[in-house]
MDAnalysis code that builds the backbone (N, CA, C; Angstrom):
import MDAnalysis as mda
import numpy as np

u = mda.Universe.empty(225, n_residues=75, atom_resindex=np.repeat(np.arange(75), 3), trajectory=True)
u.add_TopologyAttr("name", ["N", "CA", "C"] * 75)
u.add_TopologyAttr("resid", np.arange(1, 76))
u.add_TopologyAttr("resname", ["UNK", "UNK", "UNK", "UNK", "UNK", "UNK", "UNK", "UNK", "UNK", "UNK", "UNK", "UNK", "UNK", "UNK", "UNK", "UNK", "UNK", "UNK", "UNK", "UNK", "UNK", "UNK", "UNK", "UNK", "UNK", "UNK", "UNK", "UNK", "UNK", "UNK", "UNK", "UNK", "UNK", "UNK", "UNK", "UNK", "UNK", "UNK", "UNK", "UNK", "UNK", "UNK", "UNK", "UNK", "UNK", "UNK", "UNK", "UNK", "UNK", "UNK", "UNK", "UNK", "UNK", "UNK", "UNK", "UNK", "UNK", "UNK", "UNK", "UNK", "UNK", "UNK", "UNK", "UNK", "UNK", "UNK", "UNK", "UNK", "UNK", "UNK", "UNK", "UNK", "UNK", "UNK", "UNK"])
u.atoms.positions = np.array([
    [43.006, 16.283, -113.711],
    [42.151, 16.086, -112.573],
    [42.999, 16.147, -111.305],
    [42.631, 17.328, -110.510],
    [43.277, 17.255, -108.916],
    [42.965, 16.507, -108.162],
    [43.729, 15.340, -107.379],
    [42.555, 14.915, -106.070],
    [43.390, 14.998, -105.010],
    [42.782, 15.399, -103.726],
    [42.689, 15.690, -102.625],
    [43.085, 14.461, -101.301],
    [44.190, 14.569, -101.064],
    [44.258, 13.723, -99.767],
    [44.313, 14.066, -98.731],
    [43.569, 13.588, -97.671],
    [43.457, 14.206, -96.376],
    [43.961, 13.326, -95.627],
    [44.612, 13.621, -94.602],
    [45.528, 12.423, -93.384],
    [45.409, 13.270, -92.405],
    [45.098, 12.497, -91.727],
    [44.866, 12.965, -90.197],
    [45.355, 11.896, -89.391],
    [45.639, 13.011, -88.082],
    [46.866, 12.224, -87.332],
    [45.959, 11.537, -86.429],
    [46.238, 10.015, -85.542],
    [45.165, 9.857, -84.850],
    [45.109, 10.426, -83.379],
    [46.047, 11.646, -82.927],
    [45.587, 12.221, -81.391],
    [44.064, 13.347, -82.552],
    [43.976, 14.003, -83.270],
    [43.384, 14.402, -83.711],
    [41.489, 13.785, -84.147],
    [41.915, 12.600, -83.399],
    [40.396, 11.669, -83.227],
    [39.022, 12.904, -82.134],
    [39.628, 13.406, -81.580],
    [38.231, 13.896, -80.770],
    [38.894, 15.191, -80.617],
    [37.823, 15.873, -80.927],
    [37.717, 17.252, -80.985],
    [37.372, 17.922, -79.774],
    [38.179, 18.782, -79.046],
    [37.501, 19.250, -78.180],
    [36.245, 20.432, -78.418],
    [36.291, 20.751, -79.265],
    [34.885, 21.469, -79.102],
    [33.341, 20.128, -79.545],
    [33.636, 19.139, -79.612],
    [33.105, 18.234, -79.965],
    [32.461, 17.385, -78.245],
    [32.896, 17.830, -77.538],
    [33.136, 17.227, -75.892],
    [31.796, 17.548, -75.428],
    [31.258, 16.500, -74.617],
    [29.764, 16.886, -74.027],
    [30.232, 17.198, -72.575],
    [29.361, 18.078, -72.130],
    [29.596, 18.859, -70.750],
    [29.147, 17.819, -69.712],
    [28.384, 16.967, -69.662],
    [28.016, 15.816, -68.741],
    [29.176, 15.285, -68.514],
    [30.062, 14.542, -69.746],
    [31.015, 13.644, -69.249],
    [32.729, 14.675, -68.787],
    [32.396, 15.853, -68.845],
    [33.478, 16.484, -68.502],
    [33.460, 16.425, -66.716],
    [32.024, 16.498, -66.318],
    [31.826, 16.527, -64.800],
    [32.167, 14.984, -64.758],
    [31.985, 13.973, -65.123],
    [32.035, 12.757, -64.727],
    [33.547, 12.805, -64.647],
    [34.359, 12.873, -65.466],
    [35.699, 12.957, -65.439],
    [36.266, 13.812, -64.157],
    [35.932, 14.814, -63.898],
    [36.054, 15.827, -63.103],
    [35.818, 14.866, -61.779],
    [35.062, 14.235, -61.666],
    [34.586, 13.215, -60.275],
    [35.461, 12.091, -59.637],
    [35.849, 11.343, -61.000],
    [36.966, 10.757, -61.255],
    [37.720, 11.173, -60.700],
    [38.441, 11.918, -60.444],
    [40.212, 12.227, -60.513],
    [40.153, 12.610, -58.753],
    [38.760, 12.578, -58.185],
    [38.850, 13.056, -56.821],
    [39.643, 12.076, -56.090],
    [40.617, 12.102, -55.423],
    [41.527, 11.246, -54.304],
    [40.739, 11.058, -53.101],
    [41.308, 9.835, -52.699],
    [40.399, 9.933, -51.398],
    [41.796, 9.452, -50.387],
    [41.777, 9.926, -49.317],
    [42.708, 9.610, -48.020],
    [42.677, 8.986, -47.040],
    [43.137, 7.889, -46.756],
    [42.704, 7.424, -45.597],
    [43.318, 8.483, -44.463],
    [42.862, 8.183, -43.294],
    [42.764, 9.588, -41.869],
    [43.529, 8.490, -41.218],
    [43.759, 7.212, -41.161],
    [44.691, 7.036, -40.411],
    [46.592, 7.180, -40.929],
    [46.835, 7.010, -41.577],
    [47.349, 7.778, -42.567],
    [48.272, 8.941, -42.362],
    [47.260, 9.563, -42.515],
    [47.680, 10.950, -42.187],
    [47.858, 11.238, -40.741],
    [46.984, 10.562, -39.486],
    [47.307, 10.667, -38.412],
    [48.793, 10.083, -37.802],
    [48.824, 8.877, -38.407],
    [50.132, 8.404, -38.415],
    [51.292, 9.369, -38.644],
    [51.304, 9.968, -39.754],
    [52.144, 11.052, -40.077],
    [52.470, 12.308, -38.926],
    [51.342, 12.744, -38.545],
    [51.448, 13.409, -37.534],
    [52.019, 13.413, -36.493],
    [51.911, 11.786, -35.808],
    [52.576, 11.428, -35.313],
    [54.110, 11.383, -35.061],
    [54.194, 11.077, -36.405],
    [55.792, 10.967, -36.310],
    [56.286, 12.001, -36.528],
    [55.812, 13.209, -37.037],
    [56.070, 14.436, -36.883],
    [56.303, 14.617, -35.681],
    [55.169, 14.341, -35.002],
    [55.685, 15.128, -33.488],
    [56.855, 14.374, -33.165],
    [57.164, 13.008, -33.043],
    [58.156, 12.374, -32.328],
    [59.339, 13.071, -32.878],
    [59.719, 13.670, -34.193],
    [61.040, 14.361, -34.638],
    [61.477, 15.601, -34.099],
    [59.763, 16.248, -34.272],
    [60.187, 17.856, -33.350],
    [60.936, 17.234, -31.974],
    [60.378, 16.501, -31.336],
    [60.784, 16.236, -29.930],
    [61.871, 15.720, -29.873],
    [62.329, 14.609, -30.459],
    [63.880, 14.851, -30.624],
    [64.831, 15.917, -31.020],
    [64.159, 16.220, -32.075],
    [65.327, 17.522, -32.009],
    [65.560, 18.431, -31.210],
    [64.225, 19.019, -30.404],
    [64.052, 19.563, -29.346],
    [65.044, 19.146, -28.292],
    [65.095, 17.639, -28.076],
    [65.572, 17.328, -26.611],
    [67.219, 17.608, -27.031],
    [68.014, 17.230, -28.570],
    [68.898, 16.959, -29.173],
    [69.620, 18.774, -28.873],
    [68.604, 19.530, -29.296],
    [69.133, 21.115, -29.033],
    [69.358, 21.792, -28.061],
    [68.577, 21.204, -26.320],
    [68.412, 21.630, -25.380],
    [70.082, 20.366, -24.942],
    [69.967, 19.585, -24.869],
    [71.405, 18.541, -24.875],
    [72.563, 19.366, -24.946],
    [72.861, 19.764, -26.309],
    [73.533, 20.620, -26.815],
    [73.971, 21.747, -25.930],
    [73.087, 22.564, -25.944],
    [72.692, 24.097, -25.648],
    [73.363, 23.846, -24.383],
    [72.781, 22.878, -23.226],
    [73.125, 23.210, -21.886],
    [74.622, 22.321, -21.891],
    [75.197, 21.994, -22.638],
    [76.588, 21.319, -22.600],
    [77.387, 22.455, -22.804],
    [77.597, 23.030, -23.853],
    [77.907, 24.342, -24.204],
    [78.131, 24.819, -23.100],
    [77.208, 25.594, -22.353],
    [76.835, 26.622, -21.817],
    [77.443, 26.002, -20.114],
    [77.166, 24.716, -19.923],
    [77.886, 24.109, -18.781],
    [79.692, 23.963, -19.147],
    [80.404, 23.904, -20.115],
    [81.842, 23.674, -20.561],
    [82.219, 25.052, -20.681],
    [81.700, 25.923, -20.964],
    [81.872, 27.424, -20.933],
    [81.969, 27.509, -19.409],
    [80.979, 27.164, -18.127],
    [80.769, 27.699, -17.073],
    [82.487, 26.820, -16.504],
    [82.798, 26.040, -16.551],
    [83.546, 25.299, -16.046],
    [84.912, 25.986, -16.945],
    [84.996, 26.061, -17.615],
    [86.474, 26.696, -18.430],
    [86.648, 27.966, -18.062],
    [85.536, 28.865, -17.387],
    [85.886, 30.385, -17.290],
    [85.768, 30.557, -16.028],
    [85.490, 29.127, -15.185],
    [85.904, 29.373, -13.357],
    [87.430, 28.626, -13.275],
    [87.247, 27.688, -13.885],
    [88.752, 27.066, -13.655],
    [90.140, 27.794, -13.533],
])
């Protein structure tokens, strides 16, 4: 007499072709993020304040240069 054992693993509990299409949208609804806007405005913010330093940090620069050059090649 043969007998037959079957074992199954338990990720193998739910079948995806077994899945109802209702709770796939519910899931799907789920996972939506939500943002707060101040947040993100904040961010913006401080974005700009970096461009603008670096900005002022490059123009600093730039005209030091360009003033130590003017002064070394009249001297």
């Amino acid at each position: 007499m043969l007998v037959k054992l079957t074992v199954k693993k338990n990720d193998q509990d739910k079948s995806l072709f077994n899945t109802d299409i209702a709770t796939n949208k519910d899931f799907a609804t789920d996972k939506i993020k939500t943002t707060n806007i101040n947040i993100l405005l904040n961010r913006v913010r401080l974005d700009k304040k970096r461009t603008l330093k670096k900005r002022i940090l490059f123009v600093f620069i730039l005209t030091s240069i360009i003033s130590s050059l003017a002064v070394y090649f009249n001297a």
